[in-house]
Biotite code that builds the C-alpha atoms (Angstrom):
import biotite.structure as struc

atoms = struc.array([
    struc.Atom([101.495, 118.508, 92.206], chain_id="A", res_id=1, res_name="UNK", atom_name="CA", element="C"),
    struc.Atom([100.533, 119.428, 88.679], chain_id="A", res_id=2, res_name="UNK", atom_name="CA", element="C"),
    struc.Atom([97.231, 120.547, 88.786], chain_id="A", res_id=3, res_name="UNK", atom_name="CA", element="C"),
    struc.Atom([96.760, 119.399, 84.714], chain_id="A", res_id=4, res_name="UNK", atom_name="CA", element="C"),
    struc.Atom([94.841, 116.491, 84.434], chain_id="A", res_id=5, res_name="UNK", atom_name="CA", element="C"),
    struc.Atom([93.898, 114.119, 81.707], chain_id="A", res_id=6, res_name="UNK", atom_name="CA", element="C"),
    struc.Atom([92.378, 110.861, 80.919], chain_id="A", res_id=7, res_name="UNK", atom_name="CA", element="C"),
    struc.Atom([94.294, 110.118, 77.788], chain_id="A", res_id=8, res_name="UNK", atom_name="CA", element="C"),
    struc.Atom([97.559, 108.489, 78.413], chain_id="A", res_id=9, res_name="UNK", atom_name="CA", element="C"),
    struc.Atom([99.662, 110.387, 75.253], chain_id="A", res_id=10, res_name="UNK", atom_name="CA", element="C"),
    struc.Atom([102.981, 109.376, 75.077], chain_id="A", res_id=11, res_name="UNK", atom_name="CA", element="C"),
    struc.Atom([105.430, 111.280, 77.735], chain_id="A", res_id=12, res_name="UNK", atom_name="CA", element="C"),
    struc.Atom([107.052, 108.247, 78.953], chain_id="A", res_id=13, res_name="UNK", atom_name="CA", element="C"),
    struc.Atom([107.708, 104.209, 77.741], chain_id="A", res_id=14, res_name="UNK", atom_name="CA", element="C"),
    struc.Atom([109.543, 101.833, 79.547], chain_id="A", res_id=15, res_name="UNK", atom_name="CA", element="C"),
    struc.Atom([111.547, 99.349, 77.743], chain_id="A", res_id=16, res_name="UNK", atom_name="CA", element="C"),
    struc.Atom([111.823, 96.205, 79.752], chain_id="A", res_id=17, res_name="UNK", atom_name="CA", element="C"),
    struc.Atom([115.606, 94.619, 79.908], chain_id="A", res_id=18, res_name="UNK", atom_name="CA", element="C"),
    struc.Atom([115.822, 90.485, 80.080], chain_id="A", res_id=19, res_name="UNK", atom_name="CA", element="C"),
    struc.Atom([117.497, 90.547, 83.626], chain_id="A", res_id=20, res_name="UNK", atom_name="CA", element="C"),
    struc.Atom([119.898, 87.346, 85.071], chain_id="A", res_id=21, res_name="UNK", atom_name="CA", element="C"),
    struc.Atom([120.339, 87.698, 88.975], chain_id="A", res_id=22, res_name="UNK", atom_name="CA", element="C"),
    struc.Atom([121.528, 84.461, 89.677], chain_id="A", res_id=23, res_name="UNK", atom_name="CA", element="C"),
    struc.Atom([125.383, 85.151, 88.904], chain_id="A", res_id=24, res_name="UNK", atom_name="CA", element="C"),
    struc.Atom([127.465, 86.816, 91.435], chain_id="A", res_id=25, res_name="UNK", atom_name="CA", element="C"),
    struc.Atom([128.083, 90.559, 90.310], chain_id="A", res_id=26, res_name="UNK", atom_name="CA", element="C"),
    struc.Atom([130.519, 91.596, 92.870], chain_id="A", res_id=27, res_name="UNK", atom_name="CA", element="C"),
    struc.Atom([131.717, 95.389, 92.938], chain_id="A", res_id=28, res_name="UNK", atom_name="CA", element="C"),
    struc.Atom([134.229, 97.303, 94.558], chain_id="A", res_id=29, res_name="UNK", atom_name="CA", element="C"),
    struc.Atom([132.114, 99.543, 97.135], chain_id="A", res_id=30, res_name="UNK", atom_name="CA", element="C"),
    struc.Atom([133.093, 102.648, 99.282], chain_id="A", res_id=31, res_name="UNK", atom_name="CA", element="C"),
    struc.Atom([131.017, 102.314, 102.309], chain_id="A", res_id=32, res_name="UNK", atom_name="CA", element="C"),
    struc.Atom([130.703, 106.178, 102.044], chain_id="A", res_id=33, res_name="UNK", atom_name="CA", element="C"),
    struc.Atom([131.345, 109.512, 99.870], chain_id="A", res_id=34, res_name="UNK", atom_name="CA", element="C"),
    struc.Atom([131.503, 113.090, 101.498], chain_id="A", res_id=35, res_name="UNK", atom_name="CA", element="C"),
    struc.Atom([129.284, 115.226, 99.180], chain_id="A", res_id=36, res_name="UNK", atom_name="CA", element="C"),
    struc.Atom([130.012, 118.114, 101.235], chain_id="A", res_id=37, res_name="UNK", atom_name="CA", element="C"),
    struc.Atom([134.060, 119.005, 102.579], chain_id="A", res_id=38, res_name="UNK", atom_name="CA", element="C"),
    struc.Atom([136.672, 116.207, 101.443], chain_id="A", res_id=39, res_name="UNK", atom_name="CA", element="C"),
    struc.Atom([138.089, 113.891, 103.747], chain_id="A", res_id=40, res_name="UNK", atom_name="CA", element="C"),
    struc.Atom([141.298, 111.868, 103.709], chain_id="A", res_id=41, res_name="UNK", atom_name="CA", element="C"),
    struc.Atom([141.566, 109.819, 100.797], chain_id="A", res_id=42, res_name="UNK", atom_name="CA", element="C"),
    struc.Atom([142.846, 107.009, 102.911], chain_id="A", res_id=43, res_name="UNK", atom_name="CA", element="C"),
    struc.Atom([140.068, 106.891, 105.214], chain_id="A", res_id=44, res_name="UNK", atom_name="CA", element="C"),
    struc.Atom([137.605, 104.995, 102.201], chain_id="A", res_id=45, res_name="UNK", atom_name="CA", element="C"),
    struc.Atom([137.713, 101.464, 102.840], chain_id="A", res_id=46, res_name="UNK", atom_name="CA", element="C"),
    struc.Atom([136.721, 99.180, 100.544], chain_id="A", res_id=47, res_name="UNK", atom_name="CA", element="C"),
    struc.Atom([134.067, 96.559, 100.462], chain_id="A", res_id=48, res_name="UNK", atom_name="CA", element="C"),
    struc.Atom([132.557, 94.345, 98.188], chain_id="A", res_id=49, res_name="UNK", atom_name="CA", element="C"),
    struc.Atom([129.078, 95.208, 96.800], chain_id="A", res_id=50, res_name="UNK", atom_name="CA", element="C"),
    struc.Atom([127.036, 92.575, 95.043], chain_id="A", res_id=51, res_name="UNK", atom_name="CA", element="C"),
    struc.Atom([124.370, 94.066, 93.142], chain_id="A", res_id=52, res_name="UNK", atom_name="CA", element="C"),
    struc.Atom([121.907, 91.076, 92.822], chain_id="A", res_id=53, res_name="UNK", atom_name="CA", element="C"),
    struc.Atom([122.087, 90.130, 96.187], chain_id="A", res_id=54, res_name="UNK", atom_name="CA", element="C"),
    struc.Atom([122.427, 93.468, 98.234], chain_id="A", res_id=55, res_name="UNK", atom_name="CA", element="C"),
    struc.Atom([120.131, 96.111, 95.975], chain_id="A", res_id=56, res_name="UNK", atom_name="CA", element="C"),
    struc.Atom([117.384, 93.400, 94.881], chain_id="A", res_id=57, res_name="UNK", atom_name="CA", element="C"),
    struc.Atom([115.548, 92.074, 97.301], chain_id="A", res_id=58, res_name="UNK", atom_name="CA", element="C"),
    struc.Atom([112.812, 90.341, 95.425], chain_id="A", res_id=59, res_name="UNK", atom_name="CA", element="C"),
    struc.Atom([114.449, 88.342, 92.209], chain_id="A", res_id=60, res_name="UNK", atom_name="CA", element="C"),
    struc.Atom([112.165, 86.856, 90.933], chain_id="A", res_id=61, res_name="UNK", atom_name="CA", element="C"),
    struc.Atom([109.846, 90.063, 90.996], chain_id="A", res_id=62, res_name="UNK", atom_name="CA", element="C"),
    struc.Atom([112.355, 92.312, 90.048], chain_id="A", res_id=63, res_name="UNK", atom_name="CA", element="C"),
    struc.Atom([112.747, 93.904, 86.756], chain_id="A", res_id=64, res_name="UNK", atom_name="CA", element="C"),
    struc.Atom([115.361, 96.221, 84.949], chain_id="A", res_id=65, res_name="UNK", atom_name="CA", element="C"),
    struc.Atom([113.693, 98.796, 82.358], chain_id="A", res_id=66, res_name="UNK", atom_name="CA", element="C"),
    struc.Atom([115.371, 101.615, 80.049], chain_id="A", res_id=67, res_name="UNK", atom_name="CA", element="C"),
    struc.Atom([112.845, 104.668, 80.203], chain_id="A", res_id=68, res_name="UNK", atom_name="CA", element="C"),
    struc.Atom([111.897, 106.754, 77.203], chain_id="A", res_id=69, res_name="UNK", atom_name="CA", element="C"),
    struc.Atom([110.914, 110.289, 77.440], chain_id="A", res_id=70, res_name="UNK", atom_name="CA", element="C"),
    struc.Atom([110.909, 113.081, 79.465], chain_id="A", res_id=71, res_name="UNK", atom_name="CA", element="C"),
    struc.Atom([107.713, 113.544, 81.875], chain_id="A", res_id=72, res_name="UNK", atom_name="CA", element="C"),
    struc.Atom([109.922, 112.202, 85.293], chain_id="A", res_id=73, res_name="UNK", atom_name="CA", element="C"),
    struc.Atom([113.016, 114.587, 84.465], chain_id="A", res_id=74, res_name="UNK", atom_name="CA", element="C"),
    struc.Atom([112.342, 116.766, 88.070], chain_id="A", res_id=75, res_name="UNK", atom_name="CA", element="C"),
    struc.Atom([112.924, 113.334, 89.949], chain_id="A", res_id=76, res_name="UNK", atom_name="CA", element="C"),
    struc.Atom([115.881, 112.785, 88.500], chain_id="A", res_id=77, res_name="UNK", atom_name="CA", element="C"),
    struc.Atom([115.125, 109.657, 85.852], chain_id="A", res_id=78, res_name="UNK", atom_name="CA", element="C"),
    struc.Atom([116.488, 110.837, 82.515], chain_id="A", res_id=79, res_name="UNK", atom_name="CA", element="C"),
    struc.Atom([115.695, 109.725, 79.020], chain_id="A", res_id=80, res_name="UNK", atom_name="CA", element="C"),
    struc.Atom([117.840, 107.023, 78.706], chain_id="A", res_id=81, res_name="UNK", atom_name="CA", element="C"),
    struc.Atom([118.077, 106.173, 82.573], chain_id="A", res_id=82, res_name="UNK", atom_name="CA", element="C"),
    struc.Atom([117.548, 102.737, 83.697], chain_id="A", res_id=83, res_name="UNK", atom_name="CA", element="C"),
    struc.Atom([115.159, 101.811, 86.389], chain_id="A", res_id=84, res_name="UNK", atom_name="CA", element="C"),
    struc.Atom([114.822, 98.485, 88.613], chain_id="A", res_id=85, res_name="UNK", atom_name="CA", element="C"),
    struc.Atom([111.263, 97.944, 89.341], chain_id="A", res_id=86, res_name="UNK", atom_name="CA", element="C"),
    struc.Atom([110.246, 95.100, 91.934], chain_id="A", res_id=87, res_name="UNK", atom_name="CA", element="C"),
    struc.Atom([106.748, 93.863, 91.469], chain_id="A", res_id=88, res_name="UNK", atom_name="CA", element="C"),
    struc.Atom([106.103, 92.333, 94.644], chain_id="A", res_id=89, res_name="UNK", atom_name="CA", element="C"),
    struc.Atom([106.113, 95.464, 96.447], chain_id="A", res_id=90, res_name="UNK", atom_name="CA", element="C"),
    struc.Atom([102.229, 97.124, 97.106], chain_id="A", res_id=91, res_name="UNK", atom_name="CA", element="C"),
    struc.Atom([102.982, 101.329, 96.195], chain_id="A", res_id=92, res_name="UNK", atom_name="CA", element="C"),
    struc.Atom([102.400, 104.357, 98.667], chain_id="A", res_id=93, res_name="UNK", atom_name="CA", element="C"),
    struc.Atom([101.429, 107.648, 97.692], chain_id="A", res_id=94, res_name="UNK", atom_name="CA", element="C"),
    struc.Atom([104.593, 109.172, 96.327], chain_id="A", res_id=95, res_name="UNK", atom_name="CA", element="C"),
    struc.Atom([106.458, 105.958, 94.697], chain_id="A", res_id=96, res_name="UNK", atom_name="CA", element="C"),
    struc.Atom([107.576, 105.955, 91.422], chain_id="A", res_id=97, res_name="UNK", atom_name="CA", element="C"),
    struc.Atom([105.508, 103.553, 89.521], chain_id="A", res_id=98, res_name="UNK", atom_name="CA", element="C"),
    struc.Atom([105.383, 101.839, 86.552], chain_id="A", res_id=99, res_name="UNK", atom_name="CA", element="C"),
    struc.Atom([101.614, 101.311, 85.215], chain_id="A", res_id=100, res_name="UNK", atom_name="CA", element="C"),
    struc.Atom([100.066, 99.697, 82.679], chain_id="A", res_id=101, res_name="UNK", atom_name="CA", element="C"),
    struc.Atom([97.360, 102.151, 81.685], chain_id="A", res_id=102, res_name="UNK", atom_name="CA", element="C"),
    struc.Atom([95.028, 102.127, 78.408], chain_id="A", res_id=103, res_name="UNK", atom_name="CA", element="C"),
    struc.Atom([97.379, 99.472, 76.568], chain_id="A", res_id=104, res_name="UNK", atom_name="CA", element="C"),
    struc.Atom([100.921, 101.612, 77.225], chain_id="A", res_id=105, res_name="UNK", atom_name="CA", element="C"),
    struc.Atom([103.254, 101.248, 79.886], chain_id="A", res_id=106, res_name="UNK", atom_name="CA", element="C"),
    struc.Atom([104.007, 104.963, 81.881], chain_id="A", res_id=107, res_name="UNK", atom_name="CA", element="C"),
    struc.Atom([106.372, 105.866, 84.779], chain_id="A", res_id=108, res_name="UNK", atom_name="CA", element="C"),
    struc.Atom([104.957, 108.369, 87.409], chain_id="A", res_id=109, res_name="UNK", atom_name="CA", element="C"),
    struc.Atom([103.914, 109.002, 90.983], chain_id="A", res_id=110, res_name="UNK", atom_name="CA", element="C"),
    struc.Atom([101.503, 107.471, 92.412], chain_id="A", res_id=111, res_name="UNK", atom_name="CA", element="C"),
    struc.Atom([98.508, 109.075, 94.379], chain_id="A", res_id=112, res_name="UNK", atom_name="CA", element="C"),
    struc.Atom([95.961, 107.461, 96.191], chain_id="A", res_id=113, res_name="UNK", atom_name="CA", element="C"),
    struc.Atom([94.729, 110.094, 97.792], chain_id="A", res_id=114, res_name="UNK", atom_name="CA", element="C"),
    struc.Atom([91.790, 110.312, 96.038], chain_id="A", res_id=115, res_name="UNK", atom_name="CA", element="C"),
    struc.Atom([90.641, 106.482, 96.101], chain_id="A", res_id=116, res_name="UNK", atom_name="CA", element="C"),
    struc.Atom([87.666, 107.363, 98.622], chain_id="A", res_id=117, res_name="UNK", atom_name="CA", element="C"),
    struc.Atom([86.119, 109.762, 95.924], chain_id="A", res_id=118, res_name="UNK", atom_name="CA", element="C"),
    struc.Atom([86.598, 106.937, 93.155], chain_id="A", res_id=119, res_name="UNK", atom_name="CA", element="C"),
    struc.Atom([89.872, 107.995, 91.395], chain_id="A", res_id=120, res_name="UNK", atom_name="CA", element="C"),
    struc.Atom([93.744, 107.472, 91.348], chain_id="A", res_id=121, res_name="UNK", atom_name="CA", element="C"),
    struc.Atom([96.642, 109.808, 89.979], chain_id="A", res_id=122, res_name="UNK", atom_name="CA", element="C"),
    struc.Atom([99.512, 109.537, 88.033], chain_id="A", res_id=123, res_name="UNK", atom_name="CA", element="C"),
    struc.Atom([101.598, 111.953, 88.138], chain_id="A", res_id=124, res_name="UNK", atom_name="CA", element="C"),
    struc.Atom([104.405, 113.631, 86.211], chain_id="A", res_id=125, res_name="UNK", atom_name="CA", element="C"),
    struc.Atom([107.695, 114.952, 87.316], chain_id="A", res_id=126, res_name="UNK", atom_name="CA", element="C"),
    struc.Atom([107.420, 117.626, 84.940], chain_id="A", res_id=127, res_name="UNK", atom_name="CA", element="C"),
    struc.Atom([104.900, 120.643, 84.716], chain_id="A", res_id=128, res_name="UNK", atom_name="CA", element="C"),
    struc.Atom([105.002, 120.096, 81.178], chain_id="A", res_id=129, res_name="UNK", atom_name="CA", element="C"),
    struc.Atom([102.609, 117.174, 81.045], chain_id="A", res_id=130, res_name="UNK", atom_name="CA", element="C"),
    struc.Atom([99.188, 116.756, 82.790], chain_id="A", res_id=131, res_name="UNK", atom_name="CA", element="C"),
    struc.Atom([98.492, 114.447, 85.602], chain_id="A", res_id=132, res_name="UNK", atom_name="CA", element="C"),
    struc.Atom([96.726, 111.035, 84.905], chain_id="A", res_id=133, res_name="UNK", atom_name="CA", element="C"),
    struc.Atom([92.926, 110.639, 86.596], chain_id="A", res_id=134, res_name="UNK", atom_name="CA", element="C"),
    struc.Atom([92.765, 106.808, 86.699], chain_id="A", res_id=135, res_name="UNK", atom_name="CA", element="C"),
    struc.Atom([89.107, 105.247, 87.319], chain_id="A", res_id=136, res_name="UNK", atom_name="CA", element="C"),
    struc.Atom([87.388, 102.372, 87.070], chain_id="A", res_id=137, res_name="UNK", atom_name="CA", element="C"),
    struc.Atom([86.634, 102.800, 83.593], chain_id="A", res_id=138, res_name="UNK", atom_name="CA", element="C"),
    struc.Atom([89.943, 102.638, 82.825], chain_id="A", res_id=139, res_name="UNK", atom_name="CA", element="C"),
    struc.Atom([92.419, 99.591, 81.900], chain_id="A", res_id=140, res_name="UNK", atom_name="CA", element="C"),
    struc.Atom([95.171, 100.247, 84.777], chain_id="A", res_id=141, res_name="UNK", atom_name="CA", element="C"),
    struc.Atom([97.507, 97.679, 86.600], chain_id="A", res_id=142, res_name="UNK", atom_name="CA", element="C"),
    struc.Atom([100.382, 98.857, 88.529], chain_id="A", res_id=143, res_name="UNK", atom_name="CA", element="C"),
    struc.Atom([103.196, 96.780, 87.493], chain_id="A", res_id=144, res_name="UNK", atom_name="CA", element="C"),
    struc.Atom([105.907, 97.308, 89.641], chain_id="A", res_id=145, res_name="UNK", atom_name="CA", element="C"),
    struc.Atom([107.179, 99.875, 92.498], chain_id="A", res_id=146, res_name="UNK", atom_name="CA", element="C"),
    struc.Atom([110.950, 101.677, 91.427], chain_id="A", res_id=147, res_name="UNK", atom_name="CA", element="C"),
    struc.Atom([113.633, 100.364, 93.706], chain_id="A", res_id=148, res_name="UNK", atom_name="CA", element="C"),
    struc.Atom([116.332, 102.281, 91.924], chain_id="A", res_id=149, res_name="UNK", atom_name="CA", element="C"),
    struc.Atom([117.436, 104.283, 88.951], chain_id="A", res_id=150, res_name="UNK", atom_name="CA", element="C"),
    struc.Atom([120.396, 103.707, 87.489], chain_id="A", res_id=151, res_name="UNK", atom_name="CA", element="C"),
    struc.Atom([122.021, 106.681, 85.413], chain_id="A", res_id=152, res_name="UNK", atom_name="CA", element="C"),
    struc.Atom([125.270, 107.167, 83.174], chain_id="A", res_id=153, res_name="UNK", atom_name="CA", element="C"),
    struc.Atom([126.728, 110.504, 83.923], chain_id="A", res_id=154, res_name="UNK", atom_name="CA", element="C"),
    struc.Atom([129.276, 109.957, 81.552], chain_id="A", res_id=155, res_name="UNK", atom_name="CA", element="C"),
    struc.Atom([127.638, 110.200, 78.177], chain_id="A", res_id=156, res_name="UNK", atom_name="CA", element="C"),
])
């Protein structure tokens, strides 16, 4: 964990929310599974159909797609640029990927409650460049929604 931490929020990430329609079918092509390690047969990947609204997002009417600005979550993987679906029904756990309101901006980081007996959250960065966020009751702060998944585009 960075051991940096600040009360102002600065601006190391945004999230830009994305209108999102889940009630038509979206139906995908889908290889039940990829060797990342030795090849196998080509012919061995079947293929079945994936529908994206219906098997990835369990909560539609809570769920949310988001483009995310900046840099401070770049050691978990979400990119500048990388689009995130956040469902809002679901309660976090230490460790999630949030997105938080906090002091008037919306920020993506972990989340640690470790700390709530002593009177303070985290949020915290995925890069040792930026400081970690000590959240208390003096603060404006709403968790807005738990990351599901993070869509990327390796092919830029």
């Amino acid at each position: 964990m960075n051991d940096n931490i600040t009360t102002d929020a600065g601006k190391h990430n945004e999230v830009v929310f994305i209108k999102s329609d889940f009630t038509h079918k979206l139906t995908l092509d889908y290889a039940p599974s990829i060797m990342a390690g030795f090849p196998s047969p080509a012919e061995s990947y079947e293929m079945e159909p994936l529908d994206f609204n219906t098997d990835m997002i369990r909560h539609p009417d809570f769920t949310f797609y988001a483009r995310v600005r900046g840099d401070s979550m770049i050691e978990a993987g979400i990119n500048d640029g990388d689009i995130i679906v956040v469902d809002r029904s679901l309660e976090p756990h230490k460790g999630d990927v949030i997105v938080a309101f906090y002091n008037h901006e919306y920020t993506l980081k972990y989340y640690d409650d470790s700390h709530k007996d002593e009177g303070y959250l985290l949020l915290v960065p995925a890069n040792k460049n930026y400081p970690s966020f000590k959240i208390t009751s003096n603060d404006e702060f709403t968790v807005w929604g738990v990351v599901q998944y993070t869509i990327k585009n390796w092919h830029r």
